[in-house]
C-alpha positions in Angstrom: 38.1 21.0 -36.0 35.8 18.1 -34.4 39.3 16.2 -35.5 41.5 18.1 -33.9 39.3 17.9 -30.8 39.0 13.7 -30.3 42.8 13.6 -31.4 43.6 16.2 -28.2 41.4 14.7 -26.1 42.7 10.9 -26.7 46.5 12.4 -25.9 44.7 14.1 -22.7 43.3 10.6 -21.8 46.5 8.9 -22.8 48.6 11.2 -20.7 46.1 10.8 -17.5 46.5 7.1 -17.8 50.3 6.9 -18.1 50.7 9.3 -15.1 48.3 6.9 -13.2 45.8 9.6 -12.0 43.5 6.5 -12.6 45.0 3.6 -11.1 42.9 3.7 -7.7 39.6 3.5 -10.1 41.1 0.6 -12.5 42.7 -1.0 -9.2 38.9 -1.2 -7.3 36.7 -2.4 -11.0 39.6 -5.2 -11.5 39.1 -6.1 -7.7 35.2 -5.6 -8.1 35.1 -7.8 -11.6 37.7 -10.5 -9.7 35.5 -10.7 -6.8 32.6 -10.8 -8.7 33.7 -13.8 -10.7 34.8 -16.1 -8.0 31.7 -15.7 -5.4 31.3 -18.9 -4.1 28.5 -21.5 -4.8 25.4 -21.5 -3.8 22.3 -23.4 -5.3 20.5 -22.1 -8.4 17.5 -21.2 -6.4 19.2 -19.3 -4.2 21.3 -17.3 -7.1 17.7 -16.2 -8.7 17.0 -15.4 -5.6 20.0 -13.4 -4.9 19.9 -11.7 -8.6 16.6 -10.3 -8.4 17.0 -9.2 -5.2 19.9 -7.6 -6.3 18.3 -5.5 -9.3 15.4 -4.7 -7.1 17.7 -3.3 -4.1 20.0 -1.5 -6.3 17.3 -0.2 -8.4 15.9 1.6 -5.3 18.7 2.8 -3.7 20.4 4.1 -7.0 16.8 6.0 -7.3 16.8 6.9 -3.7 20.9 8.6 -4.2 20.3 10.5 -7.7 16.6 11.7 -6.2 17.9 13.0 -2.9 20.1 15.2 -4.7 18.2 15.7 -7.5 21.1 14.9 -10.0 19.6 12.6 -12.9 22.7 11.9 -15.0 22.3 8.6 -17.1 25.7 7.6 -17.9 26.6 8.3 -14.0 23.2 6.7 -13.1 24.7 3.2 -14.8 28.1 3.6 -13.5 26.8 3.9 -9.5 24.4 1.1 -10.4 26.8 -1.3 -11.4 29.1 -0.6 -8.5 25.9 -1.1 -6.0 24.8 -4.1 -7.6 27.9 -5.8 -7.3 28.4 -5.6 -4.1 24.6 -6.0 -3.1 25.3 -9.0 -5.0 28.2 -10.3 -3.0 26.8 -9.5 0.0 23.6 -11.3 -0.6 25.6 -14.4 -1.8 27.6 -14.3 1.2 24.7 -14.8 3.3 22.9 -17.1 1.5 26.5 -18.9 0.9 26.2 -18.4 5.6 22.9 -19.9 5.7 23.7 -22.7 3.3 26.6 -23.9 4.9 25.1 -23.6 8.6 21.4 -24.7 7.4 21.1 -27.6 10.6 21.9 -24.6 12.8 19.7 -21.7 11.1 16.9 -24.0 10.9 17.3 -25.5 14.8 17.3 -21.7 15.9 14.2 -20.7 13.8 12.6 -23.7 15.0 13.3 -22.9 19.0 12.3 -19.4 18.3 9.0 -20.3 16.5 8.3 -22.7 19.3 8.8 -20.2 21.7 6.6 -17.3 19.5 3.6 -19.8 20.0 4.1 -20.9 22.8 3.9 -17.3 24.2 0.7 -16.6 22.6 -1.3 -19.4 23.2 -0.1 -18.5 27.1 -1.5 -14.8 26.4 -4.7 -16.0 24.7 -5.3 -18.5 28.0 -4.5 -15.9 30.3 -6.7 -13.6 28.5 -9.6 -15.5 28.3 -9.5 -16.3 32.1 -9.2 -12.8 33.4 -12.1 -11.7 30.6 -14.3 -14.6 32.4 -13.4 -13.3 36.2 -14.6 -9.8 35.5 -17.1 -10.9 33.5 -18.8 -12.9 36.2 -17.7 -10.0 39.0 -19.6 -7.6 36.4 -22.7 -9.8 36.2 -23.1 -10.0 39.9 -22.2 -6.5 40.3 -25.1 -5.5 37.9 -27.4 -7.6 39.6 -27.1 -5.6 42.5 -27.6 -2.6 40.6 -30.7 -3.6 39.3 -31.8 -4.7 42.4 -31.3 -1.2 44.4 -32.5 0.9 41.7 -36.0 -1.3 41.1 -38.7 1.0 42.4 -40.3 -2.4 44.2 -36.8 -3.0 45.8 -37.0 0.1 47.9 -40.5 -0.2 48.8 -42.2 2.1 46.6 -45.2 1.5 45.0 
């Protein structure tokens, strides 16, 4: 019987393929596999870099998908991670392939803007320290004053 089962179900699958119910699916793994294969280069650090990133990303949303809706299927589990990785994966070597190929620029921007970070704060920490020193020596003559009237001798008592 288990026989006559796997024997129908292989003509079933047969019969699915020939009539091309499929073709969109094989059509978008031989595109993802093709793309996959001819990323362009990048260093090797950067490919580690890219790789772990990778697992950890799609990792976390694969276990962000299957918990939101509460579905924990393994076999469907591998076949979403695999399609997220991959293209995580090409994403992330496309910008690193960006940032490679434009690394004067990237690094004369980060440099203007890091200039400009510190350059802002130290401004804020001087203009902080000067208005802190005007009201603090307003508030010390101010509390002079205050000591002064309230002092029973000020005021003529004895």
């Amino acid at each position: 019987m288990r026989k006559f089962f796997g024997i129908l179900a292989a003509i079933v699958l047969l019969a699915l393929l020939a009539s091309g119910a499929f073709a969109d699916a094989i059509n978008f793994f031989a595109w993802l596999f093709l793309l996959e294969n001819t990323l362009p280069e990048i260093s090797i650090g950067a490919e580690i870099a890219v790789r772990v990133l990778s697992f950890f990303v799609s990792y976390g949303l694969v276990g962000l998908i299957f918990s939101f809706f509460g579905l924990f299927n393994k076999k469907m589990m591998s076949l979403i991670y695999g399609i997220i990785s991959s293209l995580v994966l090409i994403a992330g070597t496309y910008v690193v392939w960006l940032l490679e190929q434009h690394l004067i620029v990237v690094i004369v921007v980060l440099s203007i803007i890091l200039s400009l970070t510190i350059i802002a704060a130290i401004a804020f920490v001087v203009s902080y320290f000067k208005k802190k020193k005007i009201d603090d020596s307003g508030n010390k003559k101010a509390k002079r004053k205050k000591q002064n009237s309230t002092h029973p001798l000020a005021n003529g008592e004895k």
